[in-house]
KENU-924288 format. One record per residue: x, y, z of N, C-alpha, C in turn; residue in one letter; residue number from 1. Coordinates in nm, 3 decimals, m for minus. Layout:
BEGIN
      n.c1      n.c2      n.c3     ca.c1     ca.c2     ca.c3      c.c1      c.c2      c.c3   aa     i
         X         Y         Z         X         Y         Z         X         Y         Z    a   NUM
...
END
This chain:
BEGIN
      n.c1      n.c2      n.c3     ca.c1     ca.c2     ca.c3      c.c1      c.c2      c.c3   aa     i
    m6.276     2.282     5.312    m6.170     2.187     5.336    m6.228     2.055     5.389    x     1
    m6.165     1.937     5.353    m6.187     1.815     5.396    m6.107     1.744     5.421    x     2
    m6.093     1.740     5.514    m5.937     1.642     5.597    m5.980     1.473     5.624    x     3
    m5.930     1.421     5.615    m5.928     1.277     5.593    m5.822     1.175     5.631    x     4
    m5.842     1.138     5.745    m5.716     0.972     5.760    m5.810     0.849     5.758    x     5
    m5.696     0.795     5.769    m5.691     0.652     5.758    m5.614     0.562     5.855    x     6
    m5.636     0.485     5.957    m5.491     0.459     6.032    m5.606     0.214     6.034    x     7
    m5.504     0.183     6.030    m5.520     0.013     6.094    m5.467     0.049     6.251    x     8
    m5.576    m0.004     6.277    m5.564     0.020     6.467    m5.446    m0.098     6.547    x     9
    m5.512    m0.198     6.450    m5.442    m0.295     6.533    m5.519    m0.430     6.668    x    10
    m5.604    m0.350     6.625    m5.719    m0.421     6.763    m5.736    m0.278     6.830    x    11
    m5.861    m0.208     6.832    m5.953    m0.119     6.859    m5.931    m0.114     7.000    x    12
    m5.973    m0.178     7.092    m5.949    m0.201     7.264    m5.855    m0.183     7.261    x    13
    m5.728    m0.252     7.166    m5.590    m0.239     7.296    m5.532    m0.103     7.230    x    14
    m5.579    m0.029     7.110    m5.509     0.107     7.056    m5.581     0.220     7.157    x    15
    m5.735     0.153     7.193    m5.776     0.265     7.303    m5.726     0.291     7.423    x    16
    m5.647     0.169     7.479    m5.599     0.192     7.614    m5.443     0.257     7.599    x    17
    m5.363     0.300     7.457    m5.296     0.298     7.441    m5.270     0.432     7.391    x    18
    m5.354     0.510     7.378    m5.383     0.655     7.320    m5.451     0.681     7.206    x    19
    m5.546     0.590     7.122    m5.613     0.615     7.047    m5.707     0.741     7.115    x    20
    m5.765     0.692     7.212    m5.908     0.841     7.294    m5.810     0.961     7.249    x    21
    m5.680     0.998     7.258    m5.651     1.070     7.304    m5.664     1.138     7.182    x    22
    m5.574     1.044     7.077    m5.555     1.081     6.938    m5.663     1.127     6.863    x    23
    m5.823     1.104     6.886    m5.893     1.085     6.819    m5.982     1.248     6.903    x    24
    m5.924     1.274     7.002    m5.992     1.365     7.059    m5.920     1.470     6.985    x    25
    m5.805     1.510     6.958    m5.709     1.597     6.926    m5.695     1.601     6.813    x    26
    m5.764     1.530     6.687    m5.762     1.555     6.580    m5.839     1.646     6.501    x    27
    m5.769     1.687     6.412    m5.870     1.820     6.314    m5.956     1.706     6.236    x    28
    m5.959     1.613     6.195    m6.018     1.520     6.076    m6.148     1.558     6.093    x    29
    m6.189     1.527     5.971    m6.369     1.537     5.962    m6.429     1.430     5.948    x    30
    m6.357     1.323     5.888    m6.367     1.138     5.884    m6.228     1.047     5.913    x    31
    m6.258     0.973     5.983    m6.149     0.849     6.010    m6.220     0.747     5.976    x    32
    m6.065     0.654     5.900    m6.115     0.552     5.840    m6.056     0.467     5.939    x    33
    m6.123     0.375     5.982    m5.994     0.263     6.035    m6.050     0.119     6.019    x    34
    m5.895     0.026     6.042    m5.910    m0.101     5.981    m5.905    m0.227     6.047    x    35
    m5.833    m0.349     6.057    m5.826    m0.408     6.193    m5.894    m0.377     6.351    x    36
    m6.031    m0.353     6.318    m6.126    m0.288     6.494    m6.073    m0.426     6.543    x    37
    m6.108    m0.554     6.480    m6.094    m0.659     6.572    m6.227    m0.677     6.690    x    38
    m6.343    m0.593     6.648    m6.422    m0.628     6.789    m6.542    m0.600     6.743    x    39
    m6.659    m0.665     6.799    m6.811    m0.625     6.764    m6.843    m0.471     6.850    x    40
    m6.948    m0.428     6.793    m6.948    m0.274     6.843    m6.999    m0.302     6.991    x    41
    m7.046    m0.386     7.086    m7.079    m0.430     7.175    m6.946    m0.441     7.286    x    42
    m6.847    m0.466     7.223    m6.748    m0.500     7.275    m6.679    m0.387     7.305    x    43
    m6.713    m0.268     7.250    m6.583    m0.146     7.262    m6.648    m0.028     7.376    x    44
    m6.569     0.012     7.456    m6.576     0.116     7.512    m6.681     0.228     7.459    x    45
    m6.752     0.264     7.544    m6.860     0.400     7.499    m6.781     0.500     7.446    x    46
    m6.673     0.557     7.513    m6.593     0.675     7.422    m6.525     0.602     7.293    x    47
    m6.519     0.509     7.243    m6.483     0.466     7.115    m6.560     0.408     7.007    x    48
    m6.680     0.332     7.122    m6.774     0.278     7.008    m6.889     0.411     6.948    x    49
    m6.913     0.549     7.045    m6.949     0.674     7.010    m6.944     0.749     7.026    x    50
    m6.805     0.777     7.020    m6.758     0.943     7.075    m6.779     1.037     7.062    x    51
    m6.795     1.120     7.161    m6.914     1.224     7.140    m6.865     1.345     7.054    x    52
    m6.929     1.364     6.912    m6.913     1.451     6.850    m6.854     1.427     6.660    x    53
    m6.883     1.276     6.706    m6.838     1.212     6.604    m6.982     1.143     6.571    x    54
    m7.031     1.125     6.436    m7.095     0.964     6.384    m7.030     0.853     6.336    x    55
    m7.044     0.765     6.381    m7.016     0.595     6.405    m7.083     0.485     6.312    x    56
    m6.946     0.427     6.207    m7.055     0.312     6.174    m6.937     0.167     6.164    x    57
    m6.979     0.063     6.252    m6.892    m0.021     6.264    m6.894    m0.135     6.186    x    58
    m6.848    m0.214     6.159    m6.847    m0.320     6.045    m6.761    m0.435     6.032    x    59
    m6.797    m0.519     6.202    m6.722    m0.610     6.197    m6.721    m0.730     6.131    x    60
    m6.620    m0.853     6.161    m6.648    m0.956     6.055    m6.682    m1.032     6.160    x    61
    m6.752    m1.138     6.049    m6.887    m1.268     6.109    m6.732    m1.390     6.260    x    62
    m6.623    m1.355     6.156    m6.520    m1.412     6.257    m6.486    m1.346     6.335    x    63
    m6.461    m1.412     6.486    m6.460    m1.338     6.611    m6.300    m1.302     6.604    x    64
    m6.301    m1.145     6.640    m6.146    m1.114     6.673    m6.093    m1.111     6.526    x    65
    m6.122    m1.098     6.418    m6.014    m1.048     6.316    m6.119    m0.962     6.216    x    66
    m6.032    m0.947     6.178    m6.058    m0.782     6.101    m6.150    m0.679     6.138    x    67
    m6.221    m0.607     6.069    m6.316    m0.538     6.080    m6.319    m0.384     6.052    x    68
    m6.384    m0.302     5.995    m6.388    m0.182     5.968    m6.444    m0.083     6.067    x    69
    m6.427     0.032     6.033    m6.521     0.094     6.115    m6.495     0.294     6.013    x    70
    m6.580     0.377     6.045    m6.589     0.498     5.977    m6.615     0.609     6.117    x    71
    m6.584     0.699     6.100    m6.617     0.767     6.214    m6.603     0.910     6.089    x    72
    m6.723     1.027     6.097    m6.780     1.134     6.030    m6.841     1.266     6.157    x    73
    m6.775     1.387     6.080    m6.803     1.472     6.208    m6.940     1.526     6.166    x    74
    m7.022     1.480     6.044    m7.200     1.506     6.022    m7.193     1.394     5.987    x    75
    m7.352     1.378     6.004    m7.384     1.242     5.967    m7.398     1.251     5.827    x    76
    m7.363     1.072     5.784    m7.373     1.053     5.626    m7.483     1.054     5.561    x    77
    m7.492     1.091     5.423    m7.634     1.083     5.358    m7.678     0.929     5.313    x    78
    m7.593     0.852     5.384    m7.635     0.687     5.315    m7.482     0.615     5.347    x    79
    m7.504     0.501     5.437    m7.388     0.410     5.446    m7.431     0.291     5.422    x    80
    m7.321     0.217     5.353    m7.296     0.076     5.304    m7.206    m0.002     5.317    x    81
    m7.241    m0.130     5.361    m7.164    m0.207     5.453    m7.081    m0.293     5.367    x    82
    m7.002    m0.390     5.311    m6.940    m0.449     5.199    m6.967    m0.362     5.080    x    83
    m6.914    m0.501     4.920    m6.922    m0.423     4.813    m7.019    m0.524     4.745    x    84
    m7.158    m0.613     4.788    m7.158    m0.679     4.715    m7.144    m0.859     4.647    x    85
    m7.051    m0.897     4.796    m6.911    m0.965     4.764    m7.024    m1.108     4.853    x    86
    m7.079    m1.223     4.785    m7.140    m1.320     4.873    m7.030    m1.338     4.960    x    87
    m6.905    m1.348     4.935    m6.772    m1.433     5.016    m6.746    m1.341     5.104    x    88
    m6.686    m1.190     5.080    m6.679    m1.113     5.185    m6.726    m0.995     5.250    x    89
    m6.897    m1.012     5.224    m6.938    m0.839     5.269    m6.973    m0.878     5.415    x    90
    m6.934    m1.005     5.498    m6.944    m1.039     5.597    m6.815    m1.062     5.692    x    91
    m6.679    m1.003     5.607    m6.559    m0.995     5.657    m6.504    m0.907     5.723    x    92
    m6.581    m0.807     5.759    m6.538    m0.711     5.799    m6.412    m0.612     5.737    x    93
    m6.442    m0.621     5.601    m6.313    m0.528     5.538    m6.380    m0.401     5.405    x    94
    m6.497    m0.385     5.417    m6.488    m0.312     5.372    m6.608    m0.190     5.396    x    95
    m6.641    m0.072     5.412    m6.737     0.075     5.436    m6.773     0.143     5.388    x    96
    m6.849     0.180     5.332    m6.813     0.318     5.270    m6.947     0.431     5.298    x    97
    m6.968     0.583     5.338    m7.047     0.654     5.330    m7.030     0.735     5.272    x    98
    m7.186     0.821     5.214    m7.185     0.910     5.144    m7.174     1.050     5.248    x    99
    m7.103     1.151     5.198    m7.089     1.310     5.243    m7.066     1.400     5.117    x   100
    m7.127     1.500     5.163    m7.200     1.626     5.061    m7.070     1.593     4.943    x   101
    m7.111     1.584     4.860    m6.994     1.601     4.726    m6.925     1.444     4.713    x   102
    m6.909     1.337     4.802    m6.750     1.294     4.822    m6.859     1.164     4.891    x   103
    m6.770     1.025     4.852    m6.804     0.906     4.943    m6.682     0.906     4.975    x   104
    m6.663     0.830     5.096    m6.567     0.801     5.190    m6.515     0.672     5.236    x   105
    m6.444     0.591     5.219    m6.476     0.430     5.229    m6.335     0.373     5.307    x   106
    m6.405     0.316     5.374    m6.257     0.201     5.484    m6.225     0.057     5.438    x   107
    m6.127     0.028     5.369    m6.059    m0.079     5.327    m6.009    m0.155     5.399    x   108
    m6.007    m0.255     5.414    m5.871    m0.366     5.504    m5.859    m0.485     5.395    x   109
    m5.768    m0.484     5.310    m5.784    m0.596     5.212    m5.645    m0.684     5.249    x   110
    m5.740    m0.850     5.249    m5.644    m0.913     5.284    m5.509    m0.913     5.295    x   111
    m5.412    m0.937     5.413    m5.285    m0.912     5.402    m5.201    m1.022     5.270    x   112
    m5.287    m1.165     5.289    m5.185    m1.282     5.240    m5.079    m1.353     5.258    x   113
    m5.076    m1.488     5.246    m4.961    m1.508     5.276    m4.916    m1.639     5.209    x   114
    m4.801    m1.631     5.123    m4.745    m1.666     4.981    m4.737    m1.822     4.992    x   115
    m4.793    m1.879     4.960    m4.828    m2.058     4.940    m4.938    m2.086     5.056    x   116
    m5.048    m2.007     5.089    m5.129    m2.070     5.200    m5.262    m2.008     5.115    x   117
    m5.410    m2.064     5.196    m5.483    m2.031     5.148    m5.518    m1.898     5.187    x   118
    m5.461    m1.785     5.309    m5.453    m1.678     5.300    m5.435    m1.550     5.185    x   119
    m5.391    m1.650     5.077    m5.303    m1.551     4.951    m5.420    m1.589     4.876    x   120
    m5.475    m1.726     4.827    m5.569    m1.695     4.761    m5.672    m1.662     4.749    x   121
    m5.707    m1.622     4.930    m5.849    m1.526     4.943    m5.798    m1.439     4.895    x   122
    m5.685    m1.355     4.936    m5.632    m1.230     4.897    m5.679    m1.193     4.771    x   123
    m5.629    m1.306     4.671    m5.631    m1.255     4.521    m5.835    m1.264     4.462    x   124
    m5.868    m1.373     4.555    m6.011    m1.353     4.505    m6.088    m1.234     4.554    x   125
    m6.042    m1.157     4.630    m6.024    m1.050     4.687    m6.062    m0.915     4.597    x   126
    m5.930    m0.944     4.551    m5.875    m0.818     4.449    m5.961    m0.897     4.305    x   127
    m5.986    m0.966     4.298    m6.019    m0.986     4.128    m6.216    m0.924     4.168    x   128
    m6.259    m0.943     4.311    m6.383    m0.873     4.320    m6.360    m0.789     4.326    x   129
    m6.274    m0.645     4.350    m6.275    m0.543     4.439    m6.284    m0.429     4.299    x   130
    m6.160    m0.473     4.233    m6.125    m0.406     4.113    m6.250    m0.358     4.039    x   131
    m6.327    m0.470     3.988    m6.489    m0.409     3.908    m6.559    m0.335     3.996    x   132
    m6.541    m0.383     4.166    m6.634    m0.266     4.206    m6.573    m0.142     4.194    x   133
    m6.469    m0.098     4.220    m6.423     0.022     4.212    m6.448     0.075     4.100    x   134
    m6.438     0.033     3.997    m6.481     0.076     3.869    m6.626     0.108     3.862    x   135
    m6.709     0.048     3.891    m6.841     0.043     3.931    m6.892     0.185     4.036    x   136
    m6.809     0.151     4.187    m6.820     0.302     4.260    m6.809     0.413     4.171    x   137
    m6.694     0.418     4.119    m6.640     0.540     4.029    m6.759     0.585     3.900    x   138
    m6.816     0.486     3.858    m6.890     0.510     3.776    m7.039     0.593     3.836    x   139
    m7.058     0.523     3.911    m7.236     0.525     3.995    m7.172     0.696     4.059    x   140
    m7.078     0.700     4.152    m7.041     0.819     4.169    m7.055     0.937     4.080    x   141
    m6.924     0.891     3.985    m6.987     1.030     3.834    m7.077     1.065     3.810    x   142
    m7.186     1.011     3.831    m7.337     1.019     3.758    m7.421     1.094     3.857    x   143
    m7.329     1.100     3.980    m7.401     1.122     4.071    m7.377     1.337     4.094    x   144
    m7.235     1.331     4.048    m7.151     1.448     4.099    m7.092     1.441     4.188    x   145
    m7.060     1.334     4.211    m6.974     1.274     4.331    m6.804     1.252     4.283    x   146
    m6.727     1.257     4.449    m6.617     1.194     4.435    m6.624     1.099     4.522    x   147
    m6.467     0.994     4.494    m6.467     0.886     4.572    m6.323     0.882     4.641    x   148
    m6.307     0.850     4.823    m6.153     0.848     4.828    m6.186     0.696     4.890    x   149
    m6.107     0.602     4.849    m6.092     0.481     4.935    m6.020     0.468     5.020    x   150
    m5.968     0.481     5.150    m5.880     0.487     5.248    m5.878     0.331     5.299    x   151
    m5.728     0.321     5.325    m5.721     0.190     5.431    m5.611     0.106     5.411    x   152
    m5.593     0.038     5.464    m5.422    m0.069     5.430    m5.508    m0.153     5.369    x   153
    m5.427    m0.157     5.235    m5.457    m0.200     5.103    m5.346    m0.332     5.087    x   154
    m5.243    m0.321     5.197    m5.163    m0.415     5.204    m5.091    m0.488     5.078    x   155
    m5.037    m0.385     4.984    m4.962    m0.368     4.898    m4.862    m0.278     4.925    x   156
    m4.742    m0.291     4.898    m4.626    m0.159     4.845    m4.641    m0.191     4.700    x   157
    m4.633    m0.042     4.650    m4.645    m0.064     4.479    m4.521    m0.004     4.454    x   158
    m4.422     0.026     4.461    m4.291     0.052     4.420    m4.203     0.038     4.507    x   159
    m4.127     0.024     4.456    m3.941    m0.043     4.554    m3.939     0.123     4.692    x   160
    m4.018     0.278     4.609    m3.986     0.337     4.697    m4.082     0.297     4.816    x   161
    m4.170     0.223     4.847    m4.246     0.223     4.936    m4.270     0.112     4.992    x   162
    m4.105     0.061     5.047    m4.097    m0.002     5.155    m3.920    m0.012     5.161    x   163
    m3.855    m0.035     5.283    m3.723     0.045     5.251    m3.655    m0.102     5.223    x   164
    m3.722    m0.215     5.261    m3.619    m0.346     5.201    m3.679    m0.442     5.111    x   165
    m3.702    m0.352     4.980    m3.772    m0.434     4.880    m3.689    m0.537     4.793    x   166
    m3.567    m0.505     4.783    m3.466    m0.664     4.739    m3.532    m0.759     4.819    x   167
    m3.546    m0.760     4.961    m3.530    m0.897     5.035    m3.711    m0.945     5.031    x   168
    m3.783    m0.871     4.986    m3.936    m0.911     4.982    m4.010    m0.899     4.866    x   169
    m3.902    m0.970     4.745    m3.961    m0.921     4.606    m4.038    m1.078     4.592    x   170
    m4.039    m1.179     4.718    m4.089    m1.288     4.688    m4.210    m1.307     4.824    x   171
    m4.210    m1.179     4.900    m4.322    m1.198     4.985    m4.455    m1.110     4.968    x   172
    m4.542    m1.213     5.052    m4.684    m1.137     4.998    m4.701    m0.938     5.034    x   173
    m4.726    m0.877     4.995    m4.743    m0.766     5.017    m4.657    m0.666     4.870    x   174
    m4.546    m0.775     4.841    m4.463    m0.681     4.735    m4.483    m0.799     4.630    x   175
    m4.567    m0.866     4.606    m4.534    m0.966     4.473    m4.533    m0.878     4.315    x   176
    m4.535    m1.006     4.267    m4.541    m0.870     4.083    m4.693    m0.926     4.076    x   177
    m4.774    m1.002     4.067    m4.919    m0.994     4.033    m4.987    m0.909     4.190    x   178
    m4.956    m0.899     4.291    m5.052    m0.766     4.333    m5.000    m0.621     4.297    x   179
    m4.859    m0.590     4.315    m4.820    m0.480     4.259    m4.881    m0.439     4.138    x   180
    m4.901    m0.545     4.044    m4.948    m0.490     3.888    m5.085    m0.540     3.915    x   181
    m5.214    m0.561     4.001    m5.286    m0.536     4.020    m5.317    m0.394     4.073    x   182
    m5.279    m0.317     4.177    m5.265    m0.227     4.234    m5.232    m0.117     4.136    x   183
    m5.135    m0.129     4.026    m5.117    m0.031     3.916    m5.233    m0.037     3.811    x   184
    m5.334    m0.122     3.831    m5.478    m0.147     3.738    m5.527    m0.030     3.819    x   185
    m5.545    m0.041     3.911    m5.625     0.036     4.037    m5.579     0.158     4.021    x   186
    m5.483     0.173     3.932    m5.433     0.349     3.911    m5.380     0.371     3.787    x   187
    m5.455     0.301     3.719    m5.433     0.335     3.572    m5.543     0.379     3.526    x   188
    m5.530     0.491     3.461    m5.593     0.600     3.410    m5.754     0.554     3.326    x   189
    m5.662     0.410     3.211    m5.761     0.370     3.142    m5.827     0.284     3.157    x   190
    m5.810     0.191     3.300    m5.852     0.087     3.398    m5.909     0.138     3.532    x   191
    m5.853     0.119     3.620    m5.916     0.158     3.757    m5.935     0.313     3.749    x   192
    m5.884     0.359     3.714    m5.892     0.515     3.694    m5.918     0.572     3.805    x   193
    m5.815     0.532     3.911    m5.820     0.586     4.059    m5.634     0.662     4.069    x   194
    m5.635     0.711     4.153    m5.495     0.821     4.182    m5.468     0.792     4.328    x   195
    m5.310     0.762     4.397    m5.257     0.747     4.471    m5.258     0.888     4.550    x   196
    m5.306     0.930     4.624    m5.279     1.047     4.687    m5.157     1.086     4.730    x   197
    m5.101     1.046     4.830    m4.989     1.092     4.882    m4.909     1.099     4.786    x   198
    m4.891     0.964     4.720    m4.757     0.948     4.587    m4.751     1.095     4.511    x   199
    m4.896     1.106     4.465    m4.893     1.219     4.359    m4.847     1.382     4.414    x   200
    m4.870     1.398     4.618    m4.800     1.533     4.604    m4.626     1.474     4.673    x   201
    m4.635     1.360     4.685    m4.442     1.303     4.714    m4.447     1.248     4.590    x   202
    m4.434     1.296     4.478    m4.361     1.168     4.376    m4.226     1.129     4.404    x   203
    m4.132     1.156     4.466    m3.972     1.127     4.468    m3.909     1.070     4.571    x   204
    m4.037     1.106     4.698    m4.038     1.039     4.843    m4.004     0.891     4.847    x   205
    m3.901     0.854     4.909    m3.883     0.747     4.988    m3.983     0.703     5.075    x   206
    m4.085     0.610     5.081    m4.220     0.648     5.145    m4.314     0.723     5.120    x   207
    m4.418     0.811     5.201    m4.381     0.792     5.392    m4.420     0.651     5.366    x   208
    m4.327     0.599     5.509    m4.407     0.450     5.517    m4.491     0.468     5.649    x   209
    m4.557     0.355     5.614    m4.727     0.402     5.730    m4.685     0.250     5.839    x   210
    m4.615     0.170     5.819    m4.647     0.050     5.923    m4.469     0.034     5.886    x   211
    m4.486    m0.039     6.036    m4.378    m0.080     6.109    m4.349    m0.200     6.174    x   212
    m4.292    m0.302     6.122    m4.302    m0.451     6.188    m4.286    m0.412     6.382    x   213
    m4.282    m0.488     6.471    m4.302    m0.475     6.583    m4.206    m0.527     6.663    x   214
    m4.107    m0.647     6.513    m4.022    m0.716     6.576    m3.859    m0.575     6.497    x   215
    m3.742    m0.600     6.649    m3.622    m0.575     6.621    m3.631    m0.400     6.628    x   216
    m3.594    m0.369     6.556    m3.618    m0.207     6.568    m3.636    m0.126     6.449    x   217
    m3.742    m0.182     6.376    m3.773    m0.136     6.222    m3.848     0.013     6.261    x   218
    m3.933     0.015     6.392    m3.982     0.175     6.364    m3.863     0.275     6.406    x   219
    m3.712     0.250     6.491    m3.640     0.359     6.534    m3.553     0.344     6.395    x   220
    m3.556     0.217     6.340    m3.472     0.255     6.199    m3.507     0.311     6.058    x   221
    m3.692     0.341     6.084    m3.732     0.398     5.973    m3.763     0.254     5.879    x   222
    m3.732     0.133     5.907    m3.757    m0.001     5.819    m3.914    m0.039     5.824    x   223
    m3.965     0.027     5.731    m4.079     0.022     5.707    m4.174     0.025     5.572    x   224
    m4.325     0.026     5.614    m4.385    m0.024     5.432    m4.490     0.116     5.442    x   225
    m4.486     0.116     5.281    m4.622     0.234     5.253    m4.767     0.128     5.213    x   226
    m4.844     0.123     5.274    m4.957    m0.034     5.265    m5.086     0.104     5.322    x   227
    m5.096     0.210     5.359    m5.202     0.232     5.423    m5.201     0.390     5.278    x   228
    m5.296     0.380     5.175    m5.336     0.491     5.126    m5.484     0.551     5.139    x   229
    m5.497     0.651     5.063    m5.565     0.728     5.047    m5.604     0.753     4.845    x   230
    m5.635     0.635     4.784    m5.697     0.619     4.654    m5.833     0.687     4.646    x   231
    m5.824     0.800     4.560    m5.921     0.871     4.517    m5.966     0.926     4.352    x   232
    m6.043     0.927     4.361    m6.097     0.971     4.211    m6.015     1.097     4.138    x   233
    m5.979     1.107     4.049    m5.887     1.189     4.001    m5.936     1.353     4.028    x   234
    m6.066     1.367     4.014    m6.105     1.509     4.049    m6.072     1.559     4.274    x   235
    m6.057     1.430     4.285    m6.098     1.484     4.392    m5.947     1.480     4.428    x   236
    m5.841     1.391     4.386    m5.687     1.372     4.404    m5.641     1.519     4.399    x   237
    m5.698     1.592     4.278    m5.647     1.727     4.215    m5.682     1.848     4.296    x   238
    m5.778     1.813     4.416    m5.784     1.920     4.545    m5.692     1.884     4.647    x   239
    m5.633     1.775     4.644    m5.531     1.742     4.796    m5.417     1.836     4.790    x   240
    m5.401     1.916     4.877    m5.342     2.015     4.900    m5.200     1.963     5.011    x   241
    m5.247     1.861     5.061    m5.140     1.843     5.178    m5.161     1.673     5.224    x   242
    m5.039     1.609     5.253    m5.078     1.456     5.289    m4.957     1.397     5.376    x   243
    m4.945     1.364     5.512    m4.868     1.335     5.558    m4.890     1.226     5.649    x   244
    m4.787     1.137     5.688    m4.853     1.034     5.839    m4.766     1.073     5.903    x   245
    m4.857     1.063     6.055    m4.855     1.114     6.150    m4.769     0.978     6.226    x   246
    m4.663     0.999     6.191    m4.521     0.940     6.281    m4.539     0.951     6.430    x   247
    m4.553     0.860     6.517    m4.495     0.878     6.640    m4.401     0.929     6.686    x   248
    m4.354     1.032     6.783    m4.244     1.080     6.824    m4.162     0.981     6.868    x   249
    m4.150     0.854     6.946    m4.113     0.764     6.967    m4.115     0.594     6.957    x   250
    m4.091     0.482     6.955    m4.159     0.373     6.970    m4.299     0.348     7.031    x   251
    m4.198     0.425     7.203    m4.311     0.388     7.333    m4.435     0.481     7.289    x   252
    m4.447     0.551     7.196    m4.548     0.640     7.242    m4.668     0.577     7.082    x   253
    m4.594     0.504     7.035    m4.724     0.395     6.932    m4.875     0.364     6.985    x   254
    m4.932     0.338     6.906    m5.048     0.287     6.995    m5.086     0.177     6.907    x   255
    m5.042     0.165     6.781    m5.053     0.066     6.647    m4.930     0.033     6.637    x   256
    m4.935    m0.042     6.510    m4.803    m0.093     6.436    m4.782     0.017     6.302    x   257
    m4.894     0.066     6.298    m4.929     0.168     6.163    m4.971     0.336     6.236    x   258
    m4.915     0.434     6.151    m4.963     0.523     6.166    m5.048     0.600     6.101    x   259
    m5.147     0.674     6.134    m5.259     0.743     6.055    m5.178     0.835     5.956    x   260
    m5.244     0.827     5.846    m5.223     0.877     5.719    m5.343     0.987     5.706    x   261
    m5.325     1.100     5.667    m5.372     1.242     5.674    m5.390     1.291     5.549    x   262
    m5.475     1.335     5.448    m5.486     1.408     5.344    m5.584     1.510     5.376    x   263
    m5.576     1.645     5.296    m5.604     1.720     5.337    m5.667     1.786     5.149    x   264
    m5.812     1.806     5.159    m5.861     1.820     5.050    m5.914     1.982     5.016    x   265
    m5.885     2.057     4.931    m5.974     2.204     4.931    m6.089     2.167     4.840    x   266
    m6.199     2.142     4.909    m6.264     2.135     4.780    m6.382     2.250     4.717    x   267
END
């Protein structure tokens, strides 16, 4: 078995003082992906920057305080790699990936965007690099006997079911029609030839949605987006046995704006 999340922290320090230690102590996972660290590995707490019993590989960006990746593996990897490649962003802190027996493992944070600023068109130069690499991973993988899962807020909803007020955001960044139908490249069979995990064992699900605005009361009303997956190689999609996020019992008891997303692999 290979269990696997994914959660955007939110800023690393303030999810630790907030119950990340706690969360991260109490979990079955064998890898966490996470996204938004927000901090150089210098900067974080000893129980977070290497908690004992875990291996650690952090991957912040060259800009202070935003984004950043990070991987956490309960053996160490046979080979980690820091970007994809990218002159513009393997210094952004958004992207990870390591190798483990059978399976690479990789932490995403791809630009959020934002619709008439130059935020949106990093975004899209973004995605027009990301796409060949994935194709590329997927390939170098095969050859290898490998699978691939990409985890991370991908900061897309790709269908009206996966976000609950998609009338009112069919003109904002996160639900447009050129990333949506980018994102369906990324899972098309004869293109990206990658598989939505969760979607494929919820096809009918409303959601789950993984993030929760912070303003009004979108997490007690369930008003929320599906932006945080678990994209994997079709052989390895076809072992997920189980995939759920891990909902807070309450507001107060959040420690993010997003909750960790869980797949659960037999392989």
């Amino acid at each position: 078995m290979l269990t696997v999340t994914t959660v955007n922290v939110n800023g690393l320090r303030a999810a630790a003082k907030k119950g990340f230690v706690e969360w991260l102590a109490g979990t079955s996972a064998d890898a966490v992906c996470l996204q938004e660290v927000r901090a150089e590995e210098a900067q974080l707490p000893e129980e977070v920057r290497s908690p004992e019993g875990w291996f650690t590989v952090h991957a912040p960006a060259a800009a202070k305080g935003r984004a950043g990746v990070s991987l956490y593996t309960r053996r160490e990897p046979d080979a980690v790699r820091i970007g994809f490649g990218s002159a513009e962003f393997d210094s952004s802190g958004r992207y990870v990936e390591a190798d483990l027996p059978g399976v690479t493992v990789a932490s995403l944070y791809l630009p959020s965007g934002e619709v008439g600023t130059e935020r949106q068109d990093e975004k899209y130069r973004f995605m027009g690099e990301f796409l060949p690499y994935l194709k590329e991973l997927r390939t170098r993988a095969a050859a290898e006997g490998r699978e691939v899962v990409v985890c991370g807020d991908w900061n897309i909803a790709h269908r009206e079911a996966d976000l609950k007020n998609w009338k009112s955001n069919k003109k904002n960044a996160g639900f447009l029609p050129e990333e949506r139908e980018w994102l369906s490249r990324v899972l098309d069979e004869g293109d990206g030839g990658y598989v939505d995990v969760v979607r494929a064992l919820h096809p009918e699900q409303e959601g789950p949605y993984s993030w929760w605005s912070y303003r009004g009361r979108a997490f007690d009303n369930d008003s929320g987006w599906r932006i945080d997956y678990q994209i994997a190689t079709p052989g390895l999609a076809a072992k997920a046995v189980k995939a759920h996020v891990e909902r807070a019992a309450s507001h107060g008891e959040r420690w993010s704006d997003h909750a960790p997303v869980t797949a659960v692999y037999e392989l």
